[in-house]
C-alpha positions in Angstrom: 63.2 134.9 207.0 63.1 134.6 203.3 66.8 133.1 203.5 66.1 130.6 206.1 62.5 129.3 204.0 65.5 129.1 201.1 67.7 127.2 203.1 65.3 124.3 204.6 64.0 123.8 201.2 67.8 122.9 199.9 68.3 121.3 203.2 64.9 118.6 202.2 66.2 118.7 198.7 69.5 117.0 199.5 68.6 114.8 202.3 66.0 113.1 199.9 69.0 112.6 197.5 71.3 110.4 199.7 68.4 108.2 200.9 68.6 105.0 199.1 65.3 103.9 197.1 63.6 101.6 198.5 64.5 97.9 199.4 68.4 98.5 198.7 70.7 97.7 200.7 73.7 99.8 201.3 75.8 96.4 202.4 74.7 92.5 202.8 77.1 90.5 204.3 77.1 87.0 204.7 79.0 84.8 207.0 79.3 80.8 206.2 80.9 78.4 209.2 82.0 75.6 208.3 81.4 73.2 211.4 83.8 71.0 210.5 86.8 72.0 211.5 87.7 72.8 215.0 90.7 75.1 214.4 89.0 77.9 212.2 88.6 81.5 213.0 84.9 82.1 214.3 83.1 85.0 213.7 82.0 87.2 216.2 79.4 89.7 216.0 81.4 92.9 217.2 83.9 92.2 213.5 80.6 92.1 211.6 79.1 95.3 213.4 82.2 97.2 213.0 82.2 96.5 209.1 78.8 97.7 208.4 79.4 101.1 210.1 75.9 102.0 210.4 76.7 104.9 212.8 78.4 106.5 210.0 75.3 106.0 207.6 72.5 105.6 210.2 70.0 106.3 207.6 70.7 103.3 205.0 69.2 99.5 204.8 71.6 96.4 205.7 71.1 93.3 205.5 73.2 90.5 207.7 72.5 86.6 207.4 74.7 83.8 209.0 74.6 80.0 208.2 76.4 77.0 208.1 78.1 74.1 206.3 77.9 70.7 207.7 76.8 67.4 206.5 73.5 68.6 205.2 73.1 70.6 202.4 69.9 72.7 203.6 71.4 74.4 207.3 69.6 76.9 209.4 69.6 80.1 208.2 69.6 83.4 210.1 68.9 87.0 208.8 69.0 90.5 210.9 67.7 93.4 208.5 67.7 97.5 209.1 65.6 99.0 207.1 66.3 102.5 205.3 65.3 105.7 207.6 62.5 107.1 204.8 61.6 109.8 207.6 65.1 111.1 207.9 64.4 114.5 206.2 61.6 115.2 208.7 63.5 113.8 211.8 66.3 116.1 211.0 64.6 118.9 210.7 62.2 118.3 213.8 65.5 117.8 215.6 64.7 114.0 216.5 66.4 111.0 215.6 65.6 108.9 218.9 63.5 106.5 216.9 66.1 105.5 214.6 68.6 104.9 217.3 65.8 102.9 218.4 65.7 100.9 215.6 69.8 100.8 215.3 69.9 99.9 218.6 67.7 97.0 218.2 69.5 96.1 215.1 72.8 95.6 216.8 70.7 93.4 219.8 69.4 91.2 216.5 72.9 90.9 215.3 74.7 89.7 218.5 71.6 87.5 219.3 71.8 85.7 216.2 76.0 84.8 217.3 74.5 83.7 220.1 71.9 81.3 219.3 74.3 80.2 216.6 77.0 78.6 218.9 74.3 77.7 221.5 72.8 75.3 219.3 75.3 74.0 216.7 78.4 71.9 217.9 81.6 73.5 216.6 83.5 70.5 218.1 84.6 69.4 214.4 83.0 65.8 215.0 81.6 66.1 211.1 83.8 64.5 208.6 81.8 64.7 205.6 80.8 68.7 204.5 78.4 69.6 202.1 80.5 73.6 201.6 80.0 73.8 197.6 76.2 73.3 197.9 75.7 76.0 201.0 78.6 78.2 199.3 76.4 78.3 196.1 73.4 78.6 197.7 74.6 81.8 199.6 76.1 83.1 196.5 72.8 83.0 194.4 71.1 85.0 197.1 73.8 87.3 197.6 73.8 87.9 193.6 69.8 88.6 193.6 70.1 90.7 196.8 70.1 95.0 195.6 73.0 96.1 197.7 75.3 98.6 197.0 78.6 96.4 198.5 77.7 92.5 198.8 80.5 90.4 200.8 80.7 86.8 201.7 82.8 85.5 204.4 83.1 81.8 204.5 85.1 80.6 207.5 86.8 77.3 205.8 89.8 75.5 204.8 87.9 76.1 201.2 87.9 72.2 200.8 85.0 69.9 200.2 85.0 67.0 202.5 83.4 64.0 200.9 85.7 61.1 200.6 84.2 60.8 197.3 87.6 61.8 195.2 86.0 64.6 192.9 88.3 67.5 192.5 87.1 70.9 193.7 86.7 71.9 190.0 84.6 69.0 189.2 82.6 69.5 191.8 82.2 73.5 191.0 81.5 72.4 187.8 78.5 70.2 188.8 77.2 73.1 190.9 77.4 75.6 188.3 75.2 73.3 186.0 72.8 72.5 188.5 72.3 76.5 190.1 73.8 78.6 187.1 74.9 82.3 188.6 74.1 85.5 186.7 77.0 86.9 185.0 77.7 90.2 187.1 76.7 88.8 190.6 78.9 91.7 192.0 80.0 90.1 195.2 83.4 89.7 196.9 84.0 86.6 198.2 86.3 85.8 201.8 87.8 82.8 202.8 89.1 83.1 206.1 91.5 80.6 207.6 94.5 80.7 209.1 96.9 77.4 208.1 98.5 75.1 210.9 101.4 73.7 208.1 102.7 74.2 205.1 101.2 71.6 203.4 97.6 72.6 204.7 98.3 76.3 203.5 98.7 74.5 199.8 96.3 72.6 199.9 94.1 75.9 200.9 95.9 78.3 198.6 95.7 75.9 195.6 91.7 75.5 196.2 91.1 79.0 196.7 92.7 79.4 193.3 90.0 76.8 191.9 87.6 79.4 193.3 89.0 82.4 191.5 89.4 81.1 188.7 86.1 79.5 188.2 84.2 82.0 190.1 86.1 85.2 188.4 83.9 84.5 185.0 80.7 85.5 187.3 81.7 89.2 188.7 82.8 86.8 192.0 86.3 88.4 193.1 88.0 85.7 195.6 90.3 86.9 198.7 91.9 85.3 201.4 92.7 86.2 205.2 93.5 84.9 208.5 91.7 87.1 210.5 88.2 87.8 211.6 87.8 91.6 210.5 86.7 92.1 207.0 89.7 93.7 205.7 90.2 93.9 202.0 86.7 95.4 201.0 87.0 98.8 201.7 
């Protein structure tokens, strides 16, 4: 008796230990669409789900938002959070978890809703010419940097090019952002473009703006990657 009194005691001790204090996140991901072009790589809910991989840490907090870029720089903005489990000591050791299935469960439901509603009500037909991607980009970025999560990641589905007609470079126009919405100096997050090039020329023109990016970003804890598929790949 005495050794099983012994053992629930280290058995509290350690589950309080890997629960994450309070309002953390254990990942935040965010996924930009640029509406503007037709030919990108949407994202689909199952990719994002399959990142997070609650089931494996069922007790943490995460945090999901999904916007766009179009001709505006203010967009509709969707967020699904799970909150941390703070009863998962006492549901482990009365043997009951249901409730936060519950809760995952309904998580999940939030995350493919929001997918849903997205491409029910924006048109991904590519009719916009002129994009406002810097402004939304930067927007995301400075909420990302301010969010307390453990792994932050945004996935902007773009050719990385800002589509204005106006004839500012990308770095000018980084620059003009910067000095407008400053970022903190360690904003910690990892930054995706994914896009998949139909020519050479448009893979230059997307590899050489990326590079803008990396460079201009790299100064602010922002590390830049590329891919050409949906799953987020090159985080873990």
């Amino acid at each position: 008796m005495k050794n099983t009194i012994i053992f629930l005691i280290l058995l509290l001790c350690s589950c309080k230990q890997n629960i994450p204090s309070k309002n953390h996140y254990s990942k935040a991901n965010t996924e930009i669409l640029d509406i503007s072009d037709p030919r990108l790589i949407y994202p689909n809910s199952e990719n994002t789900l399959r990142w997070f991989d609650v089931e494996h840490n069922p007790d943490s907090a995460f945090l999901f938002s999904l916007t766009t870029v179009s001709d505006r720089r203010e967009n509709r903005r969707w967020v699904c959070t799970l909150p941390e489990n703070l009863h998962s000591s006492i549901s482990l050791l009365e043997g009951s978890t249901q409730q936060r299935n519950n809760e995952i469960q309904e998580w999940y439901s939030n995350v493919r809703s929001t997918y849903a509603a997205l491409y029910n009500e924006v048109d991904t037909s590519g009719s916009i010419q002129h994009t406002e991607l810097i402004a939304v980009l930067f927007a995301e970025l400075q909420l990302l940097a301010k969010c307390p999560a453990t792994k932050k990641v945004l996935v902007c589905h773009s050719d990385a090019l800002q589509h204005m007609g106006t004839g500012t470079s990308i770095n000018d126009e980084l620059s003009n952002a910067l000095q407008k919405s400053p970022l903190p100096q360690a904003c910690g997050v990892n930054l995706i473009f994914v896009y998949k090039a139909i020519s050479l020329v448009d893979d230059q023109a997307f590899n050489k703006a990326v590079e803008v990016y990396r460079k201009v970003l790299s100064r602010y804890g922002i590390t830049v990657q590329t891919q050409a598929q949906n799953e987020i790949l090159l985080m873990e």
